[in-house]
C-alpha positions as YAML, in Angstrom:
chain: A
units: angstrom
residues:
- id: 1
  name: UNK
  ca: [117.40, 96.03, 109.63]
- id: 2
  name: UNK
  ca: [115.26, 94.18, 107.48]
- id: 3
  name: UNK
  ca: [111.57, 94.45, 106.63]
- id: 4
  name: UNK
  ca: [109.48, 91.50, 106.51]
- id: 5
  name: UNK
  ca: [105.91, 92.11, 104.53]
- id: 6
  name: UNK
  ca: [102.37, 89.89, 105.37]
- id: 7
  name: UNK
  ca: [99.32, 89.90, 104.73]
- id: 8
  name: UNK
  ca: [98.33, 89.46, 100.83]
- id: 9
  name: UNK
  ca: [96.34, 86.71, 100.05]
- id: 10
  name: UNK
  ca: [93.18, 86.16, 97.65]
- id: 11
  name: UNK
  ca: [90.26, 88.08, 97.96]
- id: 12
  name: UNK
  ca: [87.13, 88.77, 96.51]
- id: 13
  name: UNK
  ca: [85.98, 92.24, 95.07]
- id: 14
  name: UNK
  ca: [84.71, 94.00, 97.37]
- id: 15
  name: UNK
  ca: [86.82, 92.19, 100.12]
- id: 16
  name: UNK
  ca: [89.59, 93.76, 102.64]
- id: 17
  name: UNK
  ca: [93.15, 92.56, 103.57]
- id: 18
  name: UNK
  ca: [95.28, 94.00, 106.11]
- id: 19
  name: UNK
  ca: [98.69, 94.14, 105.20]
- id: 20
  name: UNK
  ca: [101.78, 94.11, 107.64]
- id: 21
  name: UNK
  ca: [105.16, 95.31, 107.52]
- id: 22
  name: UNK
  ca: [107.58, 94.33, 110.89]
- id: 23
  name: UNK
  ca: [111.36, 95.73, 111.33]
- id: 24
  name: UNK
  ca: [113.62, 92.61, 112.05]
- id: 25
  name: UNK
  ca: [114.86, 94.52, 114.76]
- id: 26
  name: UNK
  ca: [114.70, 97.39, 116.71]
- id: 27
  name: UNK
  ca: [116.79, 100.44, 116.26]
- id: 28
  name: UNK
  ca: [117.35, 103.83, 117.53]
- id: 29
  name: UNK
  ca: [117.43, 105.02, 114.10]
- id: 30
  name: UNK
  ca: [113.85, 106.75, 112.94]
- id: 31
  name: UNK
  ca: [112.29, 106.04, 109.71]
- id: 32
  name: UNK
  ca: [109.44, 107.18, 107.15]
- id: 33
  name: UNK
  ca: [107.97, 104.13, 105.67]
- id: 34
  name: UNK
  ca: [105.75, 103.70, 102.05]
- id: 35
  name: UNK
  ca: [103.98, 100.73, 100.78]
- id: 36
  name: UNK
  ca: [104.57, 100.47, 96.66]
- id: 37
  name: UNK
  ca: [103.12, 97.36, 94.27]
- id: 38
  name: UNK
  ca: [103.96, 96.21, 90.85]
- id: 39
  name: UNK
  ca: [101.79, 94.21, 89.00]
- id: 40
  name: UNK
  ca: [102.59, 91.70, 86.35]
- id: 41
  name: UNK
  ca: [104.03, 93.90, 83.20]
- id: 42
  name: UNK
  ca: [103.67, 96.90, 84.78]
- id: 43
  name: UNK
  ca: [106.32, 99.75, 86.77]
- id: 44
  name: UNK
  ca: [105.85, 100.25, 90.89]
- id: 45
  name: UNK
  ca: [103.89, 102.41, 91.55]
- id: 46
  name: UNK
  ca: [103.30, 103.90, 95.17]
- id: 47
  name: UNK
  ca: [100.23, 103.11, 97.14]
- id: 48
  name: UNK
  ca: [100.73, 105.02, 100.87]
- id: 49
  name: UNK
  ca: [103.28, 106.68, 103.01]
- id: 50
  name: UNK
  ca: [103.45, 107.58, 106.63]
- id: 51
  name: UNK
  ca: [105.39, 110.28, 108.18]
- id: 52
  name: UNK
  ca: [108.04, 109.33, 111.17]
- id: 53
  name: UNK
  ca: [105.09, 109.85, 113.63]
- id: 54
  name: UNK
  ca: [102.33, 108.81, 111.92]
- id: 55
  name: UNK
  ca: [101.05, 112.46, 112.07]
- id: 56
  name: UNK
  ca: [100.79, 112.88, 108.30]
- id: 57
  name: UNK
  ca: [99.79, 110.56, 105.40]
- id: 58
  name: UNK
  ca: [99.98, 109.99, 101.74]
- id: 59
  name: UNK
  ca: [97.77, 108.41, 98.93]
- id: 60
  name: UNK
  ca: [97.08, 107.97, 95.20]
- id: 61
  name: UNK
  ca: [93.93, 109.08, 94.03]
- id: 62
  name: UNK
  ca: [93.58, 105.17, 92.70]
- id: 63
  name: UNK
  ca: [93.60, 104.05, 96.66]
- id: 64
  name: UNK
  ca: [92.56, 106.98, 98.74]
- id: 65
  name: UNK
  ca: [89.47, 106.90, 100.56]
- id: 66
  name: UNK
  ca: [89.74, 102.33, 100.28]
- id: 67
  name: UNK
  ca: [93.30, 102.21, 102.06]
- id: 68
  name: UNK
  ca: [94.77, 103.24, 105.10]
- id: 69
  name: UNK
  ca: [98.63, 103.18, 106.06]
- id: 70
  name: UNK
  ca: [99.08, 103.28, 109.76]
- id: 71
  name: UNK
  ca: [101.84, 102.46, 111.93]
- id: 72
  name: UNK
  ca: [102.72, 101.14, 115.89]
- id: 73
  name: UNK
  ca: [105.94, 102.23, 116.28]
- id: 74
  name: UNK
  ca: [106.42, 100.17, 119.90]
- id: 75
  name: UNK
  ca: [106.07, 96.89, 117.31]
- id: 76
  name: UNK
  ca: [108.10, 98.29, 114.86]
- id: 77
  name: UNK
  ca: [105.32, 97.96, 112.60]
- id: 78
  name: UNK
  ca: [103.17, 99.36, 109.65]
- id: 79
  name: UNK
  ca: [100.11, 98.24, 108.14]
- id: 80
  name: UNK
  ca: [97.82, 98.66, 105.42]
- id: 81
  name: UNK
  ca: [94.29, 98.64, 105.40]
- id: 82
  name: UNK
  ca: [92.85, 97.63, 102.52]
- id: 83
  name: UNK
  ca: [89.37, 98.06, 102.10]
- id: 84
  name: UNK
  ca: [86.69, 97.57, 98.92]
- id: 85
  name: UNK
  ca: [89.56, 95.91, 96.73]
- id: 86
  name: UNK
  ca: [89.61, 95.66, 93.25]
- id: 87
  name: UNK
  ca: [90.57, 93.38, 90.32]
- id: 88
  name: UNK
  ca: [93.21, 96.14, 89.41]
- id: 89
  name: UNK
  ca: [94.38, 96.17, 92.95]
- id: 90
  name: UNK
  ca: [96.17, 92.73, 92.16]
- id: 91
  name: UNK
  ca: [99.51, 93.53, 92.65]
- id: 92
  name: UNK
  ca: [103.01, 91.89, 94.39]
- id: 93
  name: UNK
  ca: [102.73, 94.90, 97.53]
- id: 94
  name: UNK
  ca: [106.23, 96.19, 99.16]
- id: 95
  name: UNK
  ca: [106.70, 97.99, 102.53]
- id: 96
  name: UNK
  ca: [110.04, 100.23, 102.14]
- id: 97
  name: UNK
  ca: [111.45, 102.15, 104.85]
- id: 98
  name: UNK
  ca: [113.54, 105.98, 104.98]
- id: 99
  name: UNK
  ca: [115.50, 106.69, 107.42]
- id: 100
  name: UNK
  ca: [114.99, 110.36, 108.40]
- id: 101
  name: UNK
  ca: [116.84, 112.63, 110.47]
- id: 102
  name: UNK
  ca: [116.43, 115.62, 112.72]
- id: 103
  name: UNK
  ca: [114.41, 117.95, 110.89]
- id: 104
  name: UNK
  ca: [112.61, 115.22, 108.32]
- id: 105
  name: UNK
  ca: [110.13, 113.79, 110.91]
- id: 106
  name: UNK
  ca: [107.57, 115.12, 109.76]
- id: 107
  name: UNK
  ca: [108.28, 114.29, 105.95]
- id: 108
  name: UNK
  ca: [106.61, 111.30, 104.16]
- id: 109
  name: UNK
  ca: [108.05, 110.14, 100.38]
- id: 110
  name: UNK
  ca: [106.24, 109.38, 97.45]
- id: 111
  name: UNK
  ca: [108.93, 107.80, 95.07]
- id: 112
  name: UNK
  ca: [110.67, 104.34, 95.41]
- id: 113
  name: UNK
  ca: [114.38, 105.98, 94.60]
- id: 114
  name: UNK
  ca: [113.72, 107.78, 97.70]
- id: 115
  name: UNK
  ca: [113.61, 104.87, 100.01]
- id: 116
  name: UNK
  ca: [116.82, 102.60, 100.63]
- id: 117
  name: UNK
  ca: [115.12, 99.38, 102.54]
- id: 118
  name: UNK
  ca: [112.65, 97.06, 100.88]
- id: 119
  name: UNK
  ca: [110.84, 94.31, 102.13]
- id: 120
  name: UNK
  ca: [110.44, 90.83, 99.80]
- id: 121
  name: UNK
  ca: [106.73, 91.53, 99.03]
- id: 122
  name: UNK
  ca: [103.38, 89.98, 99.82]
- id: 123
  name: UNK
  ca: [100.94, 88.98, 96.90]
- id: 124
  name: UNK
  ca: [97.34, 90.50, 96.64]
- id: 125
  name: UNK
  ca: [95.18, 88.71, 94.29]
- id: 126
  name: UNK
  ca: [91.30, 90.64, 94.05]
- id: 127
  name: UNK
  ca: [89.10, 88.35, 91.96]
- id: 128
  name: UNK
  ca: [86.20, 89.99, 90.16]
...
């Protein structure tokens, strides 16, 4: 399976962007999925998570209450909503993807060791 990432473009402060992340495929395997971004010089840091389900969420304080991760598991999809941007928001974005197992749906992860698939990134560029 691979992940393909959309959705970054340039934006004004202020502005929204709706990111998207689509499986190449569909699987019977179940996964928790994350959205991470690095910017230039700096480490990746996480931005969202979403349980199996979609029952339970994740955030850094620097995004919460602006973003939204959200997922349509029939598309083999996950987005993020990204709302009142920021220059600081500028940032290559990843979707990465968990597989989780009997027991784990209802688990959502926090740190990129802890996810094995990666998609190529999208670019988000906020201008002040």
């Amino acid at each position: 399976v691979q992940l393909q990432a959309s959705g970054g473009g340039l934006v004004q402060a202020g502005g929204s962007l709706r990111l998207s992340c689509a499986a190449s495929r569909r699987t019977r395997s179940t996964y928790a999925m994350g959205w991470f971004r690095q910017a230039p010089g700096k480490e990746r840091e996480f931005v969202a998570a979403i349980t199996w389900g979609g029952g339970n969420t994740a955030y850094p304080d620097s995004v919460k209450g602006r973003f939204t991760i959200s997922r349509d598991n029939a598309k083999n999809t996950v987005y993020l909503q990204m709302n009142n941007l920021k220059p600081e928001d500028t940032a290559v974005y990843y979707c990465a993807a968990r597989e989780v197992y009997y027991g784990e749906s209802s688990y959502y992860y926090t740190k990129d060791y802890e996810y094995a698939l990666w998609g190529q990134g999208t670019q988000v560029t906020v201008s002040s």
